[in-house]
Structure formats: structure tokens, C-alpha cells
Backbone as CSV, one residue per row, in Angstrom:
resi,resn,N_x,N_y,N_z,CA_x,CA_y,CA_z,C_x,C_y,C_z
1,UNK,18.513,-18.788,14.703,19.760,-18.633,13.994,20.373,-17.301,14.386
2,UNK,21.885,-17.381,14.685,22.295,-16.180,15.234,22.956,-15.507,13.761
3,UNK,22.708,-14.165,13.955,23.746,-13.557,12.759,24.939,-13.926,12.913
4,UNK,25.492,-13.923,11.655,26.678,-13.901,11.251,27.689,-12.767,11.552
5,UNK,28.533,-12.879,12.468,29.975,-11.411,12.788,30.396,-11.451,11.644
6,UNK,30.713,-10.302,11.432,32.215,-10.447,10.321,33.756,-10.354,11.078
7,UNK,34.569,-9.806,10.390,35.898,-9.925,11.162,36.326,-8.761,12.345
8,UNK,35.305,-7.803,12.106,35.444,-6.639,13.327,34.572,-6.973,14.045
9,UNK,33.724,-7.969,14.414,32.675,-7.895,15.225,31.060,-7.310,14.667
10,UNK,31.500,-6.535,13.490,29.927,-6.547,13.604,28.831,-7.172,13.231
11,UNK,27.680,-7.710,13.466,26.493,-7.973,13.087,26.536,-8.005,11.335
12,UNK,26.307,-9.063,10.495,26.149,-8.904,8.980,25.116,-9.805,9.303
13,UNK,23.768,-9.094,8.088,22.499,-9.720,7.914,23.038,-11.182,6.609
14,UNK,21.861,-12.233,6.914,21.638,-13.230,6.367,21.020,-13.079,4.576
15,UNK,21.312,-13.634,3.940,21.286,-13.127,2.483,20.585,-14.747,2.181
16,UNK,19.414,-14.723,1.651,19.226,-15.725,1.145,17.900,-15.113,-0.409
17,UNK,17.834,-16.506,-1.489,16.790,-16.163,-2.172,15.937,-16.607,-2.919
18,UNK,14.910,-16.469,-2.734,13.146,-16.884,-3.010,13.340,-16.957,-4.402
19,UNK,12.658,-17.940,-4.530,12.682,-18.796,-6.247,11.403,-19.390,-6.115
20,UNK,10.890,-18.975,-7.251,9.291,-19.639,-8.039,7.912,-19.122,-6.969
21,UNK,8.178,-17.763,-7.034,7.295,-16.915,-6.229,5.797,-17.291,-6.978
22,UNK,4.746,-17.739,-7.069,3.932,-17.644,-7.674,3.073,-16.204,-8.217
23,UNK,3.192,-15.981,-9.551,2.310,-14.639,-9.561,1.771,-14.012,-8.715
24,UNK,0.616,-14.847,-8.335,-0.476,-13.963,-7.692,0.204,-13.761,-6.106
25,UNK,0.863,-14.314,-5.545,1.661,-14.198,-4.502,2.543,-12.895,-4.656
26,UNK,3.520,-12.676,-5.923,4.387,-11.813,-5.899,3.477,-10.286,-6.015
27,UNK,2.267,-10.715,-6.801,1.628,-9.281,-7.053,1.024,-9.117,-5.601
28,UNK,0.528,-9.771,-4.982,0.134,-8.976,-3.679,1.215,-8.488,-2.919
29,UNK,2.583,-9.061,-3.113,3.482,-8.329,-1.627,4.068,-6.614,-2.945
30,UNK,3.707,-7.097,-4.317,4.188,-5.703,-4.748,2.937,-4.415,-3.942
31,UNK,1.671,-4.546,-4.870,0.776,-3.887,-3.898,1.099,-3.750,-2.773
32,UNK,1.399,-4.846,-1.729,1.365,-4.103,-0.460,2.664,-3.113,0.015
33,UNK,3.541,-3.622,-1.004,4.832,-3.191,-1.043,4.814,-1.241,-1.481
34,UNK,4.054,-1.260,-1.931,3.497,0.071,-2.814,2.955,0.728,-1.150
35,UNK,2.679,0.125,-0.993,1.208,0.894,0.134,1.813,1.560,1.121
36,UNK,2.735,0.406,1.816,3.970,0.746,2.531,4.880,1.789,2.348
37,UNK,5.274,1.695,1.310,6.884,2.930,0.463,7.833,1.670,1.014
38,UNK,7.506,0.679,0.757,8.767,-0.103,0.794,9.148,-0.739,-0.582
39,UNK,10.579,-1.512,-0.647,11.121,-2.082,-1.985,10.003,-4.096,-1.673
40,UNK,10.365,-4.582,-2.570,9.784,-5.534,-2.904,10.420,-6.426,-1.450
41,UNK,11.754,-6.180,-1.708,12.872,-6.893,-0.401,12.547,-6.725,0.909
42,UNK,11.902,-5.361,1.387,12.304,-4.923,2.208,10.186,-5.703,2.835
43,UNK,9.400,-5.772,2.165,8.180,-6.405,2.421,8.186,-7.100,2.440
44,UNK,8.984,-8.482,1.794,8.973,-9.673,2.407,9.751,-9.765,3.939
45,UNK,10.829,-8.857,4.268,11.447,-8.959,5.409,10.022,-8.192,6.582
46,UNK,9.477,-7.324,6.109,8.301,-7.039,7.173,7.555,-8.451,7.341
47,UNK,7.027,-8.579,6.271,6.104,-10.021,6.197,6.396,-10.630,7.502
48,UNK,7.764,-11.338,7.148,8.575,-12.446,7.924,8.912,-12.210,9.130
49,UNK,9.039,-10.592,9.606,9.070,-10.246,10.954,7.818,-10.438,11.579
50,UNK,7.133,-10.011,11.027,5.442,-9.896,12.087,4.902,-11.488,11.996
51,UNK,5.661,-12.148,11.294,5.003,-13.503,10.850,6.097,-14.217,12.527
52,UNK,7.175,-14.285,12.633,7.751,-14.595,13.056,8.336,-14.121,14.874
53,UNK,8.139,-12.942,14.747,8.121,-11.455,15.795,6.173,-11.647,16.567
54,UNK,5.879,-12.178,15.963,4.239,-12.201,16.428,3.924,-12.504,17.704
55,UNK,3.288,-12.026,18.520,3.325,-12.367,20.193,1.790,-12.388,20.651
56,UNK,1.249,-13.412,21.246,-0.460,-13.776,21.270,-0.468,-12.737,22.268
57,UNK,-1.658,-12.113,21.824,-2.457,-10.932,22.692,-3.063,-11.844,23.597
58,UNK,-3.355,-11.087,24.737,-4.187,-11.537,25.690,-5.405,-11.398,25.949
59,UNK,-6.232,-12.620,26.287,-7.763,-12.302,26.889,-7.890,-10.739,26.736
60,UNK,-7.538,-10.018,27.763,-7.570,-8.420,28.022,-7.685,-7.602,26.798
61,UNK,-6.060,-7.867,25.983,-6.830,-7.115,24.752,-7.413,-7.519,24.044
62,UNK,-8.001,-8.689,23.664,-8.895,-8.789,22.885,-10.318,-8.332,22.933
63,UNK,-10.537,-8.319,24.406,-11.637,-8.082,24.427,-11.691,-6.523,24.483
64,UNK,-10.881,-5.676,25.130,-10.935,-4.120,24.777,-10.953,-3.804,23.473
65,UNK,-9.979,-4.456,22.485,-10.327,-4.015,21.002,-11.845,-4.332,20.671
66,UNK,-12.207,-5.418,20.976,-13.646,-6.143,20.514,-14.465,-4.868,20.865
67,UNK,-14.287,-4.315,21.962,-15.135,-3.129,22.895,-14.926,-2.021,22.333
68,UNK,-13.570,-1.703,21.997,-13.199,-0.509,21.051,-14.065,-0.579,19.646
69,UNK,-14.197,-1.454,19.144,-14.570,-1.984,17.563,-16.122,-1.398,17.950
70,UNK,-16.728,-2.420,19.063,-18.385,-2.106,18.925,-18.573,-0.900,19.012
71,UNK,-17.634,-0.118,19.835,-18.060,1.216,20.406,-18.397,2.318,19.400
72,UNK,-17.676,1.865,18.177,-17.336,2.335,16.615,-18.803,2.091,16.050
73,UNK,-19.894,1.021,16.144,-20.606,0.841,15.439,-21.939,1.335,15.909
74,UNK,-21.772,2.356,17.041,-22.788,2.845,17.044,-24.358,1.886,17.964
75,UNK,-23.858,1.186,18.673,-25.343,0.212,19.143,-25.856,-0.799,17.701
76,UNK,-25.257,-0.413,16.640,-25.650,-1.396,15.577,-25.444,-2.719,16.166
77,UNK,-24.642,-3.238,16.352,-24.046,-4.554,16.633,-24.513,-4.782,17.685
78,UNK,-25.451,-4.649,18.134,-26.178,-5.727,19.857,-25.915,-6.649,20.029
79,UNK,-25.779,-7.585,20.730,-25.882,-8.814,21.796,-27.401,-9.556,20.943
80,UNK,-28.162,-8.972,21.089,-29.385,-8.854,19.996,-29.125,-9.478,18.599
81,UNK,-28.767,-8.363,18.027,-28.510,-8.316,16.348,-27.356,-9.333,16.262
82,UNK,-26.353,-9.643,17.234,-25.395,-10.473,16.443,-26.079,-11.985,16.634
83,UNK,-26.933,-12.412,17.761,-27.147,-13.672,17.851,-28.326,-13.671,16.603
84,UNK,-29.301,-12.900,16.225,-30.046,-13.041,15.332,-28.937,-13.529,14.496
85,UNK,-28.520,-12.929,13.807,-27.577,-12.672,12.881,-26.622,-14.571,12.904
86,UNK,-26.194,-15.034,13.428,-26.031,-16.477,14.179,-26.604,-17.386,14.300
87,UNK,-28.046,-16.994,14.040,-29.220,-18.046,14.039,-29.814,-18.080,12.606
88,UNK,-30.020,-16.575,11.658,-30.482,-16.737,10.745,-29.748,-16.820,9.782
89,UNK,-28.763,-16.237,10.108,-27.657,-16.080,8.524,-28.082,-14.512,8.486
90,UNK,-26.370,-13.983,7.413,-26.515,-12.669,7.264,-27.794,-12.554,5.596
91,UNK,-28.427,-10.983,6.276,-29.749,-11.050,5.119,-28.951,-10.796,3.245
């Protein structure tokens, strides 16, 4: 959907609005809304960007983060320990 011009040409955002938010739904985007320093409005429009704006990472980074992550845990996490861990269940 393209924005809407107004009569000089510029760009005017889309105005629409959310009805029968369920509680427990509205209290998590307040929290996260808090966490942020954003308004209630302005977190559902993040939400909906990264929900929508979202672009699949590649093989590459996944596996450097995965590498970044282990590198964090110190040799805890082996090749070892995770297939145990896969076979027995966590203790």
C-alpha cells in the first residue's frame, strides 16, 4: 500500500484502529512499550515494522551468531554436552 499525498505532495501516514486488544496482549506491548521509552502507538508501529520490514538472515549469519553465542559460554556447550543433552533430556 502506497501512502497517501496530500495536496502539496507530501507523504501523510495511514491512520487506522485496533479494537478488542485482548488484555494480556495489550499489557505486554505496554511493558515493552515502557522498556523502549516509547508511547503505546508508537510500539505497535515498531512491532509491525520488524514484523513486516523482517529480512531472512543467511546460512552465514546464523552460524557466526551461533559461534558468537558459544564463544560466550565458555566450552560449556560442547558438541559433547549438547548431544548428551539430545539424547537424555535436560537434568
Amino acid at each position: 500500500m502506497k501512502p497517501i499525498s496530500n495536496h502539496i505532495g507530501e507523504q501523510a501516514a495511514m491512520n487506522f484502529t485496533l479494537k478488542n486488544i485482548p488484555d494480556d496482549i495489550y499489557g505486554k506491548i505496554k511493558v515493552r512499550a515502557e522498556r523502549n521509552h516509547r508511547s503505546i502507538n508508537g510500539e505497535i508501529i515498531a512491532i509491525l515494522g520488524e514484523t513486516v520490514m523482517a529480512r531472512r538472515k543467511s546460512a552465514a549469519e546464523i552460524l557466526a551468531k551461533a559461534r558468537e553465542l558459544r564463544s560466550r559460554t565458555r566450552g560449556f556447550l560442547t558438541d559433547d554436552f549438547l548431544n548428551k543433552v539430545k539424547r537424555e533430556g535436560l537434568p
